[in-house]
Structures are given as structure tokens and as C-alpha cells.
C-alpha positions in Angstrom: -123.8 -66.8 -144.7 -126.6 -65.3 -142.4 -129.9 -66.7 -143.6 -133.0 -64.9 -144.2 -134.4 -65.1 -140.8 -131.0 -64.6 -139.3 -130.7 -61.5 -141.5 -134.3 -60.1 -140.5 -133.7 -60.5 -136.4 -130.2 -59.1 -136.3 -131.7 -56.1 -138.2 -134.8 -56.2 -135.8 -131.6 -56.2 -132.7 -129.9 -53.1 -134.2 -133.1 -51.1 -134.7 -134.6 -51.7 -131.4 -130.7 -50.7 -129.8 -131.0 -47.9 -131.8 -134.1 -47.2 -130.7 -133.2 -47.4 -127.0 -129.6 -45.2 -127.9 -132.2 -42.2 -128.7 -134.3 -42.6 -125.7 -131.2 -42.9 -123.7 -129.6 -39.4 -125.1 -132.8 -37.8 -124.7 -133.6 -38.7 -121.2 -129.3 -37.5 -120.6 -130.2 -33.8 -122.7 -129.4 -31.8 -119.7 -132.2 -29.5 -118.5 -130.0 -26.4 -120.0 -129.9 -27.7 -123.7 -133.7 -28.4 -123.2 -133.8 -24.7 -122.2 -131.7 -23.4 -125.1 -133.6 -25.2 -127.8 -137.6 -24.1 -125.8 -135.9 -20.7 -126.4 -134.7 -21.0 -130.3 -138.6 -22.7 -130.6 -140.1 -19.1 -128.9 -137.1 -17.0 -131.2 -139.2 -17.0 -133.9 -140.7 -13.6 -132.6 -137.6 -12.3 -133.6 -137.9 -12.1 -137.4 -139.5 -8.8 -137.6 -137.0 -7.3 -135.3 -134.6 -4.7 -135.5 -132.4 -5.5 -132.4 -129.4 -2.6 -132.3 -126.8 -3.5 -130.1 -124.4 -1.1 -128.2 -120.9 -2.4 -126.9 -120.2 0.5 -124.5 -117.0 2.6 -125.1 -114.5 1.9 -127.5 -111.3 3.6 -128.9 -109.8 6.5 -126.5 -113.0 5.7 -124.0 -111.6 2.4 -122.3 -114.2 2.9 -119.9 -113.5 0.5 -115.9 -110.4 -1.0 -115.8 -110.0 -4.2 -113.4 -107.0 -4.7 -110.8 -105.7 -7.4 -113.9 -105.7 -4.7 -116.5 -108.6 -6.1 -118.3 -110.5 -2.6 -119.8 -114.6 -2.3 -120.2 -114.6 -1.5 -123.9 -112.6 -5.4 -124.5 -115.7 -7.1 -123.2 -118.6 -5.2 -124.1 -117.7 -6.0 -127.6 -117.3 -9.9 -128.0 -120.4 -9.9 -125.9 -122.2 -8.2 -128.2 -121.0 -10.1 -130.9 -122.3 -13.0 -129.7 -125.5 -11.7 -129.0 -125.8 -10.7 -132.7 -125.1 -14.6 -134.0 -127.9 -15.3 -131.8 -130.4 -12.9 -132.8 -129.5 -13.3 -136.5 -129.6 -17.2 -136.1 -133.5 -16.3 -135.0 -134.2 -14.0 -137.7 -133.7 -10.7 -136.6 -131.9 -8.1 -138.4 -129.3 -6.8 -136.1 -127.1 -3.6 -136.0 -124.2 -3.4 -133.5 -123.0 0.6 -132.9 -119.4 -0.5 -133.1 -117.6 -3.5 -134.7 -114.0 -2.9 -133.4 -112.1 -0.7 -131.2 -113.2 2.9 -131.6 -115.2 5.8 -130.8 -117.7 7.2 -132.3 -116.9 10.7 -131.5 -113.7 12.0 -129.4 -116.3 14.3 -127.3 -118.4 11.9 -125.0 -121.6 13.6 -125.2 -121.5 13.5 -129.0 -120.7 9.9 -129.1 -123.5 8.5 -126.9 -125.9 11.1 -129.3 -124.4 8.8 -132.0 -125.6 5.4 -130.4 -129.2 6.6 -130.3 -128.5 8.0 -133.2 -128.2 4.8 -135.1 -130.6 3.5 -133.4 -133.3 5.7 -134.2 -131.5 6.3 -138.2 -132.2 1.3 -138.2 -135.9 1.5 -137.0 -134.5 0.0 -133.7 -137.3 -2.0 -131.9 -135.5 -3.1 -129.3 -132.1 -1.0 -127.9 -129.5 -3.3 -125.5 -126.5 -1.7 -124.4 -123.9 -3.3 -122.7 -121.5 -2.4 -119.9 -119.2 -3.4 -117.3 -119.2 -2.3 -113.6 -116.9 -1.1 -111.1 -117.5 -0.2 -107.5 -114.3 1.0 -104.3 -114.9 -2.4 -102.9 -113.5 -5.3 -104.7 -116.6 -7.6 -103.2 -119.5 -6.5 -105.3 -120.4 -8.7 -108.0 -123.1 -9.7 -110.4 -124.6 -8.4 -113.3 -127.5 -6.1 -113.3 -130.0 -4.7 -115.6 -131.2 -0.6 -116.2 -133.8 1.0 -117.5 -135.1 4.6 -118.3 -138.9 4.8 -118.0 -138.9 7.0 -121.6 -140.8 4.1 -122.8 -143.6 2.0 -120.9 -141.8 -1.2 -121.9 -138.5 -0.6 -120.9 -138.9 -1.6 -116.9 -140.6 -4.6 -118.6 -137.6 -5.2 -121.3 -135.0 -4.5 -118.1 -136.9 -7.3 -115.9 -137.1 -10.2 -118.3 -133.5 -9.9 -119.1 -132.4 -9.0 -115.4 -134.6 -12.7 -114.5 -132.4 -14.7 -116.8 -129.2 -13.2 -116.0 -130.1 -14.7 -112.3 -130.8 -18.2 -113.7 -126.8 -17.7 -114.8 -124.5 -20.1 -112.7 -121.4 -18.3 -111.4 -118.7 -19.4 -108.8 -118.9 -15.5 -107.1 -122.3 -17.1 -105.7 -125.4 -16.3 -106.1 -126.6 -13.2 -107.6 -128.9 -11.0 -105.7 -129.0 -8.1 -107.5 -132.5 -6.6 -109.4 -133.6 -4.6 -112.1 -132.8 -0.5 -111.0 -133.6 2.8 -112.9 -131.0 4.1 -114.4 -130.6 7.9 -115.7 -128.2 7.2 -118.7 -128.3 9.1 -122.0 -129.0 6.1 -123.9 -131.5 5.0 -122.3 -133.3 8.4 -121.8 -133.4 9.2 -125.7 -133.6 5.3 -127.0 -136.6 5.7 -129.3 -137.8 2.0 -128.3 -137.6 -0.2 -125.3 -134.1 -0.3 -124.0 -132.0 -1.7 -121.8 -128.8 -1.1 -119.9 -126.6 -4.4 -119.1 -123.8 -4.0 -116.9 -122.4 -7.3 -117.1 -120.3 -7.6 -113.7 -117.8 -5.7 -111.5 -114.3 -5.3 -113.5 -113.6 -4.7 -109.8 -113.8 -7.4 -108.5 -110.5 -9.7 -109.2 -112.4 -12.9 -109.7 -115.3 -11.3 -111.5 -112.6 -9.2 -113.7 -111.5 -12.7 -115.2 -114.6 -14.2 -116.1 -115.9 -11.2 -118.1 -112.4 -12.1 -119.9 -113.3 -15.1 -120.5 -115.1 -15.9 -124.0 -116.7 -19.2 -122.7 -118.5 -16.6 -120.2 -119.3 -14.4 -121.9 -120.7 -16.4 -124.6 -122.8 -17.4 -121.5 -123.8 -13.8 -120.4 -124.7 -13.2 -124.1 -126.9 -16.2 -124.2 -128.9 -15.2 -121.2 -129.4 -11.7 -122.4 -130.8 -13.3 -125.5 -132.9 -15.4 -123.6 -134.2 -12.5 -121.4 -134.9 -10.1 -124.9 -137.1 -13.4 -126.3 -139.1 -13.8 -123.1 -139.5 -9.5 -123.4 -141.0 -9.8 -127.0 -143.1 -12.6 -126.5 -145.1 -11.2 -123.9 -143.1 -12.3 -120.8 -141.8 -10.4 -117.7 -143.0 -7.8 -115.5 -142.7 -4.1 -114.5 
């Protein structure tokens, strides 16, 4: 039997190695979860929000189609749906245009006029649509990030999501690629600041499978999440 003094320093052992077990896992919390939980700290900009959410094409629409088979309208969706956990985790109230595989109209003029549509019918403040690329050559790669200059914060909106989309690590290399106006219906009658996401080049073979993958895309919708915080907090520039 451990006396009283015996008792009191093996306590006084455990709490200073637990103790020292904190310090240790919070000197190893890697500079990315740091960077995830500075940005859930600055989400709380977020709760009056009405962030609508546009997974481009859907249903007959199938949109680019990679070399693999893998169609636009499968990843602009699970992207998106990722992007609303993390807005809704932040307080936002969140539409997305589309929840499954469909269009909104079988003429393609009428569906993109019921995208902004919805947007303008939530109170939209913010307007993210989301795309994949395609290009002849099978070497471009890299997302990139369009805007409409309807509304004086758009270029702003396109460049803080377009800076964090760079800070994305991806095995194509580095991404080079800037924030470029973009004449899309979406964009030129969003009635709030709106971006354009085209997520990567379906074109590209390597490129084709990480949009497919969920773990990346997860990632892509994170960054885009990141980019829109940094937008309504003040950050960015035209």
C-alpha cells in the first residue's frame, strides 16, 4: 500500500507527464490544422450569410467528360456538398441549386435562368458556382477562379478564393493560374458577389482522377471555404 506521500508524488509524476503530452501534441499540430481551426475562429462572419451554392450541370447536361469517363456534373456536386457542411458548421444558412442528378430545365438557357433564379428568390449574399475544366491539350491543369464585374465585389470575392486554391498541394505541380473575367450567365445576373470555380482540367488524365477523388475534393471544397471566409471578412484584393 502506497503511503500518503507516495500517493501525492506519483500523482504529481502523472500530471506533470500529462502536462508535457499536451505541449508535445501542440508543438506536432501541423501548420495545416493550425490553419483550419484560425479559419473556423474567423467563420464566425458567416452566421448572417446566405451562401447559395451551384454544382454545375446535372441530369441530361453531363457537362466535360475526361479520357477515364469521369463526367463534370459527378464532381461539381460532392464538392458542393462539402462546401455546405462547412458553411453550415460556421453558421451560415446555405442553399445548393441541385441536390442529385438533374436539371433544372431541359433548355440550357432556362436552366442557368433558374440558378440565379434561386439565388435571387434565398436572399443570396454570396453566389459560388462550381465547375470543371477541359482544354485540346491534356497538359493544362489547375483550378481557377471567374468573375463578372456585375458587382464591385466579385473580382474581390474571385481573388480571395483563387489565393487559397494556390496554397492547395497537388502532385500536377504547382499552380500558376490567376483570377480571369469571365462572361458566364451566372455570373452576369448573380444579384450578389459571385464566383465561378472551375475546379481542374477533366482533361487532363491525372487531373481527371483527383477531381474523382472524395479525399480531394473534400480538399478543393475546404479551400474554397477558406477563400469565401477571407472574402467576407474583409480580405483579398481586386
Amino acid at each position: 500500500m502506497l503511503g500518503r506521500r507516495e500517493r501525492t508524488e506519483k500523482g504529481g509524476r502523472w500530471l506533470a507527464a500529462a502536462i508535457l503530452l499536451t505541449l508535445v501534441l501542440a508543438a506536432l499540430a501541423t501548420p495545416e490544422r493550425r490553419a483550419r481551426q484560425r479559419v473556423f475562429a474567423e467563420a464566425r462572419v458567416l452566421a448572417p450569410q446566405v451562401i447559395v451554392l451551384d454544382p454545375g450541370h446535372g441530369g441530361i447536361d453531363t457537362g466535360a467528360a475526361g479520357p477515364a469517363g469521369v463526367v463534370e456534373k459527378d464532381i461539381t456536386l460532392p464538392v458542393c456538398v462539402y462546401l455546405k457542411e462547412y458553411f453550415q458548421q460556421s453558421g451560415a444558412r446555405v442553399l445548393l441549386v441541385r441536390t442529385d442528378d438533374r436539371e433544372l430545365s431541359e433548355d440550357l438557357v432556362e436552366d442557368l435562368r433558374a440558378r440565379v433564379r434561386l439565388a435571387k428568390d434565398a436572399g443570396a449574399t454570396v453566389f459560388l458556382s462550381i465547375h470543371g475544366n477541359s482544354f485540346p491539350s491534356a497538359y493544362e491543369y489547375g483550378a481557377q477562379t471567374f468573375y463578372y464585374p456585375n458587382h464591385p465585389a466579385s473580382p474581390r470575392l474571385a481573388r480571395c478564393i483563387q489565393d487559397e486554391l494556390l496554397r492547395l498541394p497537388s502532385p500536377l505541380g504547382e499552380n500558376y493560374r490567376d483570377v480571369q473575367e469571365g462572361d458566364f450567365h451566372v455570373l452576369r445576373n448573380a444579384p450578389c458577389p459571385a464566383a465561378l470555380v472551375e475546379i481542374g482540367f477533366l482533361s487532363n488524365p491525372r487531373e481527371e482522377a483527383l477531381l474523382a477523388d472524395p479525399t480531394y475534393q473534400k480538399k478543393l471544397a475546404w479551400h474554397i471555404f477558406a477563400g469565401t471566409v477571407a472574402f467576407l471578412r474583409g480580405g483579398g484584393r481586386e
